[in-house]
DRENRO-47837 format. One record per residue (C-alpha): x, y, z. Coordinates in nm, 3 decimals, padded with zeros to 5 digits, m for minus. Layout:
<nodes>
NODE, X, Y, Z
...
</nodes>
This chain:
<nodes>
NODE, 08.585, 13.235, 09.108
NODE, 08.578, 13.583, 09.089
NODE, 08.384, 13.792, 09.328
NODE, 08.177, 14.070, 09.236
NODE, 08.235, 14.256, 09.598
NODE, 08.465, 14.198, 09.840
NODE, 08.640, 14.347, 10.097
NODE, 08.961, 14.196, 10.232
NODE, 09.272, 14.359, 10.393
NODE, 09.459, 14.149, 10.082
NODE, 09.361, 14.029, 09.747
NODE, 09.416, 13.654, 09.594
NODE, 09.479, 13.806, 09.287
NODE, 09.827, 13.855, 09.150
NODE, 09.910, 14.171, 08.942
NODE, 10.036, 14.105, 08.593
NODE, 09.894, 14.061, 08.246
NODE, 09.722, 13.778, 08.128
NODE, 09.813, 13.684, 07.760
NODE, 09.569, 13.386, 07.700
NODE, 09.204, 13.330, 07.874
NODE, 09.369, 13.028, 08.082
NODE, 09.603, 13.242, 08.238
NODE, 09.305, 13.447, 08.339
NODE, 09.113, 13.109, 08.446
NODE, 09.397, 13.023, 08.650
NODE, 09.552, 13.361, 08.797
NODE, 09.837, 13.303, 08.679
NODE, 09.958, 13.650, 08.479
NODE, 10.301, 13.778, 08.310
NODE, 10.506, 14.040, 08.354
NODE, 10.387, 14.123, 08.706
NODE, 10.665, 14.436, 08.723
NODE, 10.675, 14.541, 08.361
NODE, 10.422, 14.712, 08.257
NODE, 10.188, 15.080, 08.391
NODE, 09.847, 15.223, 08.327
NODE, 09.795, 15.511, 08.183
NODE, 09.434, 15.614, 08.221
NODE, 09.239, 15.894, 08.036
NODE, 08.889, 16.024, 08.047
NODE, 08.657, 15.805, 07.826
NODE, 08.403, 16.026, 07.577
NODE, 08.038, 16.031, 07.583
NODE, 07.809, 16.049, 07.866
NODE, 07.750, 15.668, 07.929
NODE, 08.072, 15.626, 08.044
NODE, 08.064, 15.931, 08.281
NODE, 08.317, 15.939, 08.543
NODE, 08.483, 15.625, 08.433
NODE, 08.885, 15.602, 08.243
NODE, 08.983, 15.463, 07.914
NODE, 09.309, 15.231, 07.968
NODE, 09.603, 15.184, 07.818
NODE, 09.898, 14.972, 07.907
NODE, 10.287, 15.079, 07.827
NODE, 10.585, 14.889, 07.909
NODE, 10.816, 15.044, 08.209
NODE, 11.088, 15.034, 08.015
NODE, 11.025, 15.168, 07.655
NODE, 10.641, 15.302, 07.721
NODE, 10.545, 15.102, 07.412
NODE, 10.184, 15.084, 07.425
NODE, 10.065, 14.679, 07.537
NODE, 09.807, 14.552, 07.254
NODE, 09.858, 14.148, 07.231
NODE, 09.727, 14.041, 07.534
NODE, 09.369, 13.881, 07.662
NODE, 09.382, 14.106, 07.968
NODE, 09.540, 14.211, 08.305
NODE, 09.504, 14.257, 08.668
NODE, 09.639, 14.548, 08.926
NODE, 09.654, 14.289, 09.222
NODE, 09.299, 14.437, 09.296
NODE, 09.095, 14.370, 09.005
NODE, 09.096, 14.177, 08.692
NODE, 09.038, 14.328, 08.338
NODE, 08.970, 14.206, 07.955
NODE, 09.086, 14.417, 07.644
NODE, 08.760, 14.488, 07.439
NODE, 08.805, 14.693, 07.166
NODE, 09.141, 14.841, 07.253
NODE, 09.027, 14.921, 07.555
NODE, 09.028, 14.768, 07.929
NODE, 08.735, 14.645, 08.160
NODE, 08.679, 14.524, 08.470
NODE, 08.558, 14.197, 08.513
NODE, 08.260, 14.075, 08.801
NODE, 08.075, 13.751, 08.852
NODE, 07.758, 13.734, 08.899
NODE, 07.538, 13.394, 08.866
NODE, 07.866, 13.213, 08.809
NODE, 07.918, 13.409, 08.533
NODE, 08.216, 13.698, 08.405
NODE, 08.032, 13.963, 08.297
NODE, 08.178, 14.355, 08.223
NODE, 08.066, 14.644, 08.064
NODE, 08.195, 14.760, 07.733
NODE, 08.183, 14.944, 07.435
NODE, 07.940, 14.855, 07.133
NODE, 08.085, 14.571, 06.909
NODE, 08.129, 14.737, 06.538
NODE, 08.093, 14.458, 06.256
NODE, 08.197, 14.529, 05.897
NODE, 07.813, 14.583, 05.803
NODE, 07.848, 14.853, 06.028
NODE, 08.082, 15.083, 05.826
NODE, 08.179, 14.865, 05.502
NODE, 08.013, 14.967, 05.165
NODE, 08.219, 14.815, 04.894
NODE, 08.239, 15.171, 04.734
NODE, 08.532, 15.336, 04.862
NODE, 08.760, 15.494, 04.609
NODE, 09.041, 15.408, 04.761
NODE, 09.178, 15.247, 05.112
NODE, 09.210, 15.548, 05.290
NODE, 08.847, 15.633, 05.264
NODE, 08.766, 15.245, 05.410
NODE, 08.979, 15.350, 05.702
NODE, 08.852, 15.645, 05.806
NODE, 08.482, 15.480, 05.780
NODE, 08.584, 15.220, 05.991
NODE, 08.790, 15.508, 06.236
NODE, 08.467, 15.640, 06.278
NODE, 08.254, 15.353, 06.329
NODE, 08.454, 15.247, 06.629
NODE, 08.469, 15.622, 06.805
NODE, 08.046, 15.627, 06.760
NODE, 08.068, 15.266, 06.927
NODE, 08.304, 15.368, 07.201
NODE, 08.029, 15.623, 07.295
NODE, 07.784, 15.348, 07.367
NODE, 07.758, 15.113, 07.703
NODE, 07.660, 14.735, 07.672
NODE, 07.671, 14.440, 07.893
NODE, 07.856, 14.167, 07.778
NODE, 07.942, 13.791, 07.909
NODE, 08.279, 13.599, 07.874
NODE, 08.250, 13.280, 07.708
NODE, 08.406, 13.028, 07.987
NODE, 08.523, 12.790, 07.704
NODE, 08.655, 13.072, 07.438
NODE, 08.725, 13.369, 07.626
NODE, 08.523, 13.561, 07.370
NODE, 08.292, 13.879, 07.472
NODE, 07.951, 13.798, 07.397
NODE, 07.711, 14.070, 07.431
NODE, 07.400, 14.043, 07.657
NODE, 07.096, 14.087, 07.474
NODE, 06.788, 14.319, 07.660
NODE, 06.608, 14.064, 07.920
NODE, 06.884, 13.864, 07.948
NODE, 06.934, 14.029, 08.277
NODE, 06.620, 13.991, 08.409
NODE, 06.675, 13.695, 08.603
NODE, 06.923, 13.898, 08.862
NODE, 06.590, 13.999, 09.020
NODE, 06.499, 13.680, 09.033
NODE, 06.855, 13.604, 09.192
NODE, 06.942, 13.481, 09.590
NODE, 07.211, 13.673, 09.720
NODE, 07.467, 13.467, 09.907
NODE, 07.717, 13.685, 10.162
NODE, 08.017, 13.467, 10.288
NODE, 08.247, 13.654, 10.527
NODE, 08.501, 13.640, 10.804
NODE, 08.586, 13.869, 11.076
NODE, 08.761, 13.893, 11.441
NODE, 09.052, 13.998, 11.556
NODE, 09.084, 13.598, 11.672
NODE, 09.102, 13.412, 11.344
NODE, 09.385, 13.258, 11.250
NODE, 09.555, 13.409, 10.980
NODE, 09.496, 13.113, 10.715
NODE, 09.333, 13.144, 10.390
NODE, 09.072, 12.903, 10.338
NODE, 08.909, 12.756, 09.944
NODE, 08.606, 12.808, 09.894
NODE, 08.376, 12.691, 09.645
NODE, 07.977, 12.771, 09.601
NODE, 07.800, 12.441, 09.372
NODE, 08.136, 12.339, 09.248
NODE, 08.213, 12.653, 09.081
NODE, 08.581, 12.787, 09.047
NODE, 08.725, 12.813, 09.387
NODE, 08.784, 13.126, 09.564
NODE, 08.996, 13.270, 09.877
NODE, 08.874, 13.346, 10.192
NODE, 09.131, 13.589, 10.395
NODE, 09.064, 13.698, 10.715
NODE, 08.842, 14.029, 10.733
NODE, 08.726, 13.976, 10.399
NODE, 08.348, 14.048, 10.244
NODE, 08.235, 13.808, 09.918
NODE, 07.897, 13.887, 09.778
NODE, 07.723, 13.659, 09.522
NODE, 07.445, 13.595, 09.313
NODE, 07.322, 13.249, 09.272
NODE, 07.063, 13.171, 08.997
NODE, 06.709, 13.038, 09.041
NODE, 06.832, 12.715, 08.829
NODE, 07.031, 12.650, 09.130
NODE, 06.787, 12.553, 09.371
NODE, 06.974, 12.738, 09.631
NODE, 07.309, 12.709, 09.716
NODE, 07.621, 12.474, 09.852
NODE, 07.913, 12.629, 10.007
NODE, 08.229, 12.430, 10.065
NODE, 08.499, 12.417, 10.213
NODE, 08.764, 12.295, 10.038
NODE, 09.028, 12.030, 10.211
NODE, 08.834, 12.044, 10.509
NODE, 08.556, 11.764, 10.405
NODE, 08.292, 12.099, 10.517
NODE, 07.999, 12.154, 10.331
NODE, 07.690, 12.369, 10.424
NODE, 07.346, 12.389, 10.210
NODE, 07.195, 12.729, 10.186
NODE, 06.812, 12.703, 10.077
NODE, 06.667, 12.944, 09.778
NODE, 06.552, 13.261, 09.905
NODE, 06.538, 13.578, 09.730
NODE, 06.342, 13.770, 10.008
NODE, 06.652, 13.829, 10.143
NODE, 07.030, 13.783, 10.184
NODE, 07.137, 13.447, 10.309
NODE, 07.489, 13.503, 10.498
NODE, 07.740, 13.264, 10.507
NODE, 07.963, 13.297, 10.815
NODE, 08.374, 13.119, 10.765
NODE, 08.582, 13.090, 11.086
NODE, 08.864, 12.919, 11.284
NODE, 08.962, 13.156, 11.573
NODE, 09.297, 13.029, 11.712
NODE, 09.169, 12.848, 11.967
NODE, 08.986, 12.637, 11.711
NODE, 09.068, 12.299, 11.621
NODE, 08.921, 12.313, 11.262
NODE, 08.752, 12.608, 11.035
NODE, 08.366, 12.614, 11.050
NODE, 08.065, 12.702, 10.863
NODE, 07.741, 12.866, 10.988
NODE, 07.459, 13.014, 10.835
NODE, 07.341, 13.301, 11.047
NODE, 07.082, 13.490, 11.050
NODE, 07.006, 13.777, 10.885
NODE, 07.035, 14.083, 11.130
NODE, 07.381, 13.873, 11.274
NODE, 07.499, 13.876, 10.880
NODE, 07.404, 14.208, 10.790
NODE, 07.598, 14.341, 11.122
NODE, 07.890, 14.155, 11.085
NODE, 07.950, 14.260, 10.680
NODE, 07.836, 14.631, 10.773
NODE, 08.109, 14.610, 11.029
NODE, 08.388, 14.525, 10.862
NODE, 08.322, 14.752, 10.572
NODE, 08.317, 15.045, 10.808
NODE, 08.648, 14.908, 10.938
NODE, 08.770, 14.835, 10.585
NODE, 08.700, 15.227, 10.508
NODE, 08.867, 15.386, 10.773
NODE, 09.200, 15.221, 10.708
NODE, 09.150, 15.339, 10.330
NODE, 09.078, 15.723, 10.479
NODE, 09.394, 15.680, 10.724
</nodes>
């Protein structure tokens, strides 16, 4: 599982591109030392402040086209329309922001006088759609972008935000599984911040463990965070789960992102 914010001193993610949806699935890339960004400012202001991608090989700096997407060790992106995107999760879901899809309706008459002329209709299309900002879901069978229709979102308000996080200088330096209603699993590092949004369908939320035969249930409340609090200090005979309360949570994950920021600025 993918987290939509985290803080961690390292990431679970390996650096590399991804040249089929599995390999994304599975974080298991290609290429890991092959390949740079090159980054350039996108147009229009929707995309304000944010860089248009493109990936060249070290060696050659041939531009990278056939692949399903990539990740800098940090973050994990899809190609959408020749472009690159990061990818969150929210309600157990990979979700990114992209350009607007351009269909053949869009720019296709069927009275062009020649190809050229179909071209540069189609050129154009796809630079007014590049201007444009839409939220879009990944299929979790296909790998396809599907766009989020208006509404759609709505139910994040109606979301419970789950916090899991571990902290102290004490912990063992292990990296635990963890998995949230049997969803992909994700890694739990020491000083590390995951944030998640869990769906009212859910009827709350189940944090596991796994390998260590630990489960906690986490009740459905959206009047506030629930925090989730992963430990095994070295004296510790086994990891543990606690759900704390909120002014302890809220501390704790405000304290290690302060922490978190001063190595950055260092």
């Amino acid at each position: 599982m993918i987290h939509f914010a985290s803080f961690g001193q390292e990431s679970n993610l390996i650096k590399g591109l991804y040249l089929s949806f599995p390999e994304f699935l599975e974080n298991s890339p290609r290429g890991t030392d092959q390949f740079y960004e090159e980054e350039t400012n996108r147009a229009g202001t929707a995309w304000e402040g944010t860089q248009s991608i493109t990936l060249r090989l070290n060696k050659t700096d041939r531009k990278i086209s056939n692949v399903w997407g990539y990740s800098d060790g940090a973050h994990q992106f899809i190609q959408h329309q020749d472009d690159y995107f990061i990818i969150e999760i929210r309600n157990d879901s990979f979700l990114f922001d992209g350009y607007e899809l351009v269909k053949k309706d869009d720019w296709y008459t069927g009275e062009y006088q020649n190809p050229s002329d179909a071209k540069r209709a189609k050129k154009n299309a796809l630079e007014q759609a590049k201007l444009k900002k839409h939220h879009f879901y990944i299929d979790k069978e296909t790998g396809d972008a599907i766009r989020i229709i208006k509404g759609q979102n709505e139910m994040k308000s109606n979301a419970m935000e789950l916090v899991i996080y571990r902290l102290g200088k004490k912990q063992m330096d292990t990296t635990f599984v963890i998995t949230i209603n049997d969803a992909n699993a994700t890694s739990c590092s020491p000083n590390s911040v995951y944030s998640y949004l869990i769906s009212p369908e859910s009827n709350g939320a189940t944090v596991c463990l796994q390998d260590q035969d630990i489960c906690l249930d986490i009740p459905f409340n959206t009047n506030e965070p629930q925090y989730v609090e992963v430990s095994r200090l070295i004296s510790d005979s086994h990891a543990t789960l606690k759900h704390v309360k909120k002014e302890k949570g809220e501390w704790d994950a405000q304290e290690i992102q302060s922490e978190m920021k001063k190595k950055t600025e260092k």
